[in-house]
N, C-alpha and C positions, 0 to 999 in steps of 0.2 A: 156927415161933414168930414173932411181930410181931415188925418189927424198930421199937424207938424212935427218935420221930423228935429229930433235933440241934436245936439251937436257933440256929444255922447254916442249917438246912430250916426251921426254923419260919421263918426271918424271909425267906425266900426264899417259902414260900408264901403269898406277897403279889404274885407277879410274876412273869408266865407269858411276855411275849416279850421275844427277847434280842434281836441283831442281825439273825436270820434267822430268826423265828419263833417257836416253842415248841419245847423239844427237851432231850432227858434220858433216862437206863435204862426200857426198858419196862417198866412196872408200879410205879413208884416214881415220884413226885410230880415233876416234874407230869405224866408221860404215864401217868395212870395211865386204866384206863376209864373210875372217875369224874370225872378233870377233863374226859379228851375226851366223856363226854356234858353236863357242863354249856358248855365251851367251845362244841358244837352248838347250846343252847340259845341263847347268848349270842351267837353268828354269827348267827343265823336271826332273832335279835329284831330283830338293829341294823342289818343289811341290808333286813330287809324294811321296816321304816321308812325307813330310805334310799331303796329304789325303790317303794316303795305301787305295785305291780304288780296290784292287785285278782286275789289269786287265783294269778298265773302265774308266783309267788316261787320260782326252784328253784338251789339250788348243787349245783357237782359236785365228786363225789372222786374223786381217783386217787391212786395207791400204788407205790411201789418195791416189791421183792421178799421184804423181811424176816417173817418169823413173827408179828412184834405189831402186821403190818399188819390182821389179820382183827379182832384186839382195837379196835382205835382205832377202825375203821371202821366197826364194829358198833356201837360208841359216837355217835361222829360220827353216824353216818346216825340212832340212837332219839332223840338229842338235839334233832337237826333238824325231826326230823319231829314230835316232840311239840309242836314251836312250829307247825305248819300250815304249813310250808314242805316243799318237793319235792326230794329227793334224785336226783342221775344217777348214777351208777357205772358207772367205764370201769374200775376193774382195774387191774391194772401197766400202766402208762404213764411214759414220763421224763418228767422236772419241764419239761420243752419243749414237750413234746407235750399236759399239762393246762394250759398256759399257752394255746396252740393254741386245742384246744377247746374251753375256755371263751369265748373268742373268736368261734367256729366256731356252735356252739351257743346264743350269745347270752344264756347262764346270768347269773344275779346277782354268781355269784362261783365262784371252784374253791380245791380245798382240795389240797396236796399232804402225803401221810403219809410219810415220808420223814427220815433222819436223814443224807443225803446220801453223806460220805467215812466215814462214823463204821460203827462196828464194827456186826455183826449185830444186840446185843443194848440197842441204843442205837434209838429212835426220832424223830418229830419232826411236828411240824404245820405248814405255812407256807399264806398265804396268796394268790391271784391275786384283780385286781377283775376286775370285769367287761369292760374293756378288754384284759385279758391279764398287766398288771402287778400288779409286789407293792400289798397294800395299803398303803394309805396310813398313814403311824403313829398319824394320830388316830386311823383307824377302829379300829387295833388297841387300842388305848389304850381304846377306850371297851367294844371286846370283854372287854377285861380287867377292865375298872371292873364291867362287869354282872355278870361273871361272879362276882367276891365280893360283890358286895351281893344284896338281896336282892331286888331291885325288881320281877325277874319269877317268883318264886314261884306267886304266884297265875294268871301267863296259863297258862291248861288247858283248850285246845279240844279239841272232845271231837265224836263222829260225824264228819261228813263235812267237818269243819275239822281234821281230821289230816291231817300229808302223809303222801306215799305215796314209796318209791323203786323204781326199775327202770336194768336195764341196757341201755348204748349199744352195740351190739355193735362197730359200722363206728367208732370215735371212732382207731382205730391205723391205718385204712385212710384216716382225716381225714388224720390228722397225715402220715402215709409221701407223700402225695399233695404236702404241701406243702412236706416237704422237697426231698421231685424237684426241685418246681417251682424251687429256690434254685439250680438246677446249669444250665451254660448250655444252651438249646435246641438241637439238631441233635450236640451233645457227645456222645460216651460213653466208660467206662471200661473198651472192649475191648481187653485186653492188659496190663493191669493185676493186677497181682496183691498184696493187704492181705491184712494181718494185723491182728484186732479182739481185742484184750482187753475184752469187755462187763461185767466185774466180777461177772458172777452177778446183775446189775443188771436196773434198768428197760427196759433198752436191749437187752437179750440177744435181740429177734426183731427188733426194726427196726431198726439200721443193718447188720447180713448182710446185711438184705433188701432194703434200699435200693440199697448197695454193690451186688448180684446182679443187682437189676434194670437197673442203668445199667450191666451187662455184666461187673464186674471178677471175678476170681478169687479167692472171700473162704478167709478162713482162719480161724475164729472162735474164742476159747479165752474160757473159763470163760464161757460161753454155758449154764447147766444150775446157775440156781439152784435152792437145796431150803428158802430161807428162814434157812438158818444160816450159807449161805455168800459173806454179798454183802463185795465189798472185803477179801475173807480170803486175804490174800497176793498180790491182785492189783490190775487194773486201773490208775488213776492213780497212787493212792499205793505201788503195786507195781508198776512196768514191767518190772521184769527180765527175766520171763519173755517179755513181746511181744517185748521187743529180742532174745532171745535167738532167738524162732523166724523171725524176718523175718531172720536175718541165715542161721539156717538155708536156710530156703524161697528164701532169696533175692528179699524182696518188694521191691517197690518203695515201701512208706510201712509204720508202724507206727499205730495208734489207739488210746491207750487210755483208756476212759472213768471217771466216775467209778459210784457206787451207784445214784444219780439220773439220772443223764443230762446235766448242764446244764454238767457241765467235763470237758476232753477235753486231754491230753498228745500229740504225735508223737515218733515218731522217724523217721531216713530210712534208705535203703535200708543206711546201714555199720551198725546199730541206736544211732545216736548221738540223744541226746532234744535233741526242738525243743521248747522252753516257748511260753507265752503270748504273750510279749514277740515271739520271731521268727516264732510265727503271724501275727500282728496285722500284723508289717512286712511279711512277706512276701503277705498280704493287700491291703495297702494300697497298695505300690509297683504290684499287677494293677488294681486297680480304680482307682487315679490316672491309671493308663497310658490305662484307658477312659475318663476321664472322668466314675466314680461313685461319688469317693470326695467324699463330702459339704464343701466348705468346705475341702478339703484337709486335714483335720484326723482324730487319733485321738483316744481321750477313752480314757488309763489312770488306772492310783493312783498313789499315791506309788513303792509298790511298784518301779514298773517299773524297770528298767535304766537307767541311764543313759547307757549304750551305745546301745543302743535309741534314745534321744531326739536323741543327736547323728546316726546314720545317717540317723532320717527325718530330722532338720531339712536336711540335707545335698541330700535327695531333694526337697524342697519340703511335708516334710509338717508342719505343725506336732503339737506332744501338749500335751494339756489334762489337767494331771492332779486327781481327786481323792481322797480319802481311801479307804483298802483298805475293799470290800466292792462286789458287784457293782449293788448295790441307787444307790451313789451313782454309779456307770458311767452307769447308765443314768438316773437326774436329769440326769445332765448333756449327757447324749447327746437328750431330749426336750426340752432346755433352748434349748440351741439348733442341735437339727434336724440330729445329725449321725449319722450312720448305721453307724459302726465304732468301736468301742470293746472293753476285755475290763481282765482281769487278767492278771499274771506266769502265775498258778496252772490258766491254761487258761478262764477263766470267759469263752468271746469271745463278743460284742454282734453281729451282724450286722442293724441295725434295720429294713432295707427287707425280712426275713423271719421276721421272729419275736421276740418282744417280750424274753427274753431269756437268756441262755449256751443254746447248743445244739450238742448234739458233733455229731450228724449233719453240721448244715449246716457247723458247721465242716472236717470234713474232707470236706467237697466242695467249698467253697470253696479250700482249700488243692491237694485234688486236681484244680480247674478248672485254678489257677495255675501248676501242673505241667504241665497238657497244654498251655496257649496257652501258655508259654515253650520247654516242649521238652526244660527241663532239669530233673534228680532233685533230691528234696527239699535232700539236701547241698548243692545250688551255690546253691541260694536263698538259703538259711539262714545259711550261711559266710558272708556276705555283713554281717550281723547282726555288728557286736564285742558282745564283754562285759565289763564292767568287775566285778574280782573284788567279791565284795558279802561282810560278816561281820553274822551278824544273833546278837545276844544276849539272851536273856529274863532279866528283873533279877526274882525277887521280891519285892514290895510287900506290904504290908498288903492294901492297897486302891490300884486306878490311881487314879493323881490328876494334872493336865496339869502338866508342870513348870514351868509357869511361875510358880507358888505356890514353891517353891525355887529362891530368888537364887542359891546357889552349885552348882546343876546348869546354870542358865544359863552364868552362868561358867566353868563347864568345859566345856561343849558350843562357846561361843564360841571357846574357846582351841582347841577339839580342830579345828574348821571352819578355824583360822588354818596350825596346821600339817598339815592334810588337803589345803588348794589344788585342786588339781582332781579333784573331786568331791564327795559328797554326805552327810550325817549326817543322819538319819532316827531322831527319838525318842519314842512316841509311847505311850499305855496301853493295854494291851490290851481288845478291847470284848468278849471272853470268859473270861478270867482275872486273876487279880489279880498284874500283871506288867507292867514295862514294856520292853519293845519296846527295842532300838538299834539301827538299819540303820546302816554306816557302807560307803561304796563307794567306789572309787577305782582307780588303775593297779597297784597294789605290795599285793599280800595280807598280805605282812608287818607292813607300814608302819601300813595301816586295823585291822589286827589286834588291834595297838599301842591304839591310839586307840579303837578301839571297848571295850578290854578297860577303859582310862583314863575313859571318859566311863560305865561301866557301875559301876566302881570309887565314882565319885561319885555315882551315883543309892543303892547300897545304903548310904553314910556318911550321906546326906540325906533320904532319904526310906525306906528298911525301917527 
C-alpha cells in the first residue's frame, strides 16, 4: 500500500541538499530512483556547461556497501547518460579513495552513494568536483534548482549523443598506491600487529591490504559485508568490539572505521579509545618535530577539546577553529595553506595526501608517529588532557541562532561568568530541529549544573 505523503515531506520536497549532501531512507523521498535519475540529469546538464569539454564530459560514481547502492546507481548512471554525458563506475570504494580518483582520472566530477555512519537502510548522494573537493554550494544549489524546474525537459539527445558507461577496474589499485605513498619511505610495519574494525564498509579490502602490504600482522573484523550489514553494531560508532579483541590479541593499535571510509576512531594497545582530538595532536607534535606541519598550525571546530588546545598551544602549535562539519576544516585549511586539520569525531585532513577525511592514511600516520618515537599509542595520547565536556540537545520548533532571544543571551552570559575556565558552546543544529549546548570545563558536576541551566532557558524561550 502507498504510504501518504506528510505535508511535513511535501514541504521538504523542495530541497534535496542538507549539510553533506542528499541523504534519507532508501526509496522514500528523496533517495528514491526517481529523484536520483532526475538529480543525474540535473548533474550532467550543469556540469557540462560548466566544463563545454566538446564531447569528453564524464563523472564518476562510486558506492559504499549498502543494498540501495545498485538502485541509486542504476538511477544516477540512466540519468546521466540520457544528458550525453559518460559515466565511470569504480564500485565500492571509500569516500577517500572516489575523492582520489576523480582526481587521478581527471573526470568532471565524482559522485559518492553513501549514507556514511547511518544504518544500512538509510542512503545518500554527495558530491566531489573535479579537483577532488566537495562541491561548491552554488553548484549544488543550482543542481537543485534544475532539478524541480523544468528547463531541461526537452534536452533529449538521442543516437550517438547518448552517453555510454564502463568500469574502471584498477581505480582501488589507484587509490591503495597513494595511500602507501602517505607512509614514510624505507619505513615498515614489521612487528606490528592491528586490529581493523572495517564496518562491513567501503573499506573492508583496502586498508587489510594496505596495513599487509607495509608488513603488519592484520586482524580484520566485520570485513564481509552482504549489504544489510554496514555499521550494524560496529566499526566507529561501535568500537566495543575492536577494543575488546586488541586487548585480547594483544595488538599494538585498534582502527575503527566508519560505512564510508572518510572517519576513523583509535584505540591503544590497553583498548582505551583515542578520538579525533589526540589523533590530530599527536599527529601534529611528529610532523612539527619534522618540520611539516604547515604554519605551525591545526584547523579544528568548535567541537574540539579544549584540553586539546591548551596542550598544542603549550607545544607551539596554534588551533584555528571553525564551525562543526568537515566540509568547513577544509575551507579553512585551502584558505590558508595548512595542511592538518579534522574533527573530534575522527574526520582527519591530512592536505599534502588527499583532499579529505581518510582512515587509511590516518592510521599510518599515527602508526609512522609510533615507530619514529618508539613509544605505544598510550604514551602519546596520555599526553593529550581532557576537559570533562556535557553536550545537551534542547528541542526546538525549528533552529534559530539565539541571538534573536535576549534572555538566552543572558543566561548563557551569566552561565560563561560562573563557568571561568572554560567554554559554553550553543549552537542549532544543521540536521535537526534542536539546539545544541556544549558546556566544558574542570568539574563535570559544576558544567553539569550550567549546561542543564542554560538548556533550562533555551526551552522557556525558544520551544
Amino acid at each position: 500500500m502507498k504510504r501518504k505523503t506528510t505535508k511535513a515531506e511535501a514541504k521538504k520536497e523542495t530541497k534535496l541538499f542538507g549539510t553533506d549532501g542528499i541523504r534519507g531512507k532508501a526509496n522514500f523521498f528523496p533517495m528514491t530512483g526517481e529523484v536520483a535519475f532526475k538529480v543525474g540529469r540535473a548533474a550532467a546538464y550543469v556540469l557540462k556547461k560548466k566544463y563545454r569539454r566538446d564531447g569528453r564530459d564524464m563523472i564518476l560514481i562510486g558506492k559504499d556497501t549498502r543494498l540501495s547502492g545498485y538502485m541509486i546507481e542504476s538511477a544516477l548512471t540512466s540519468g546521466i547518460c540520457s544528458m550525453g554525458v559518460n559515466v565511470v563506475l569504480i564500485g565500492p570504494m571509500p569516500t577517500p579513495g572516489i575523492a582520489f580518483v576523480t582526481r587521478s582520472l581527471r573526470v568532471d566530477a565524482g559522485i559518492v552513494i553513501s549514507a556514511s555512519h547511518n544504518p544500512y537502510d538509510d542512503n545518500g548522494i554527495k558530491f566531489f568536483s573535479s579537483d577532488g573537493f566537495k562541491l561548491a554550494d552554488s553548484v549544488e544549489k543550482e543542481i537543485e534548482e534544475t532539478v524541480f524546474s523544468e528547463d531541461i525537459e526537452n534536452i533529449r539527445p538521442t543516437g550517438s549523443g547518448i552517453g555510454k558507461a564502463h568500469r574502471v577496474d584498477d581505480a582501488a589499485g589507484r587509490y591503495i598506491e597513494n595511500v602507501k605513498a602517505s607512509f614514510p619511505k624505507g619505513m615498515t610495519l614489521e612487528g606490528t600487529k592491528v586490529v581493523v574494525d572495517c564496518a562491513n564498509g567501503s573499506t573492508y579490502k583496502i586498508t587489510p591490504f594496505v596495513l599487509k602490504e607495509l608488513g603488519a600482522e592484520v586482524i580484520a573484523i566485520n570485513d564481509k559485508p552482504n549489504g544489510l550489514n554496514i555499521n550494524a553494531g560496529c566499526g566507529s560508532t561501535h568500537p566495543e568490539a575492536m577494543q575488546k579483541m586488541v586487548v585480547e590479541h594483544k595488538a599494538d593499535i585498534g582502527i575503527a572505521h566508519d560505512g564510508d571510509g572518510d572517519r576513523t576512531l583509535l584505540c591503544d594497545e590497553n583498548g582505551d579509545m583515542v578520538d579525533g582530538d589526540k589523533i590530530m595532536a599527536v599527529c601534529a607534535l611528529c610532523m612539527k618535530k619534522e618540520g611539516m606541519l604547515k604554519g605551525n598550525i591545526v584547523v579544528a571546530t568548535v567541537m574540539s577539546n579544549l584540553g586539546f588546545e591548551k596542550f598544542l598551544s603549550k607545544e607551539g602549535v596554534k588551533i584555528i577553529r571553525t564551525s562543526v562539519g568537515d566540509r568547513y576544516v577544509v575551507e579553512e585549511m585551502l584558505r590558508g595553506n595548512y595542511n592538518l586539520g579534522g574533527e573530534q569525531s575522527g574526520h582527519i585532513v591530512f592536505m599534502d595526501d588527499n583532499t579529505t577525511g581518510d582512515v587509511a592514511i590516518t592510521a599510518l600516520q599515527v602508526l609512522a608517529a609510533m615507530r619514529k618515537s618508539g613509544k605505544p599509542l598510550s604514551k602519546l595520547a596520555s599526553v593529550v588532557p581532557v576537559y570533562p565536556q556535557v553536550l545537551l540537545n534542547v528541542p526546538v520548533p525549528r533552529p534559530q541562532r539565539i541571538e534573536k532571544f535576549p534572555a538566552v543571551l543572558i543566561a548563557v552570559k551569566k552561565a560563561e561568568k560562573k563557568l571561568g575556565d572554560g567554554r559554553i558552546l550553543v549552537r542549532p543544529s544543521g540536521t535537526e530541529p534542536k539546539i545544541r549546548v556544549m558546556v566544558e570545563g574542570d568539574n563535570i558536576h559544576k558544567i553539569t549544573v550550567i549546561a542543564k541551566e542554560v538548556a533550562k532557558a533555551i526551552k522557556s524561550n525558544m520551544a
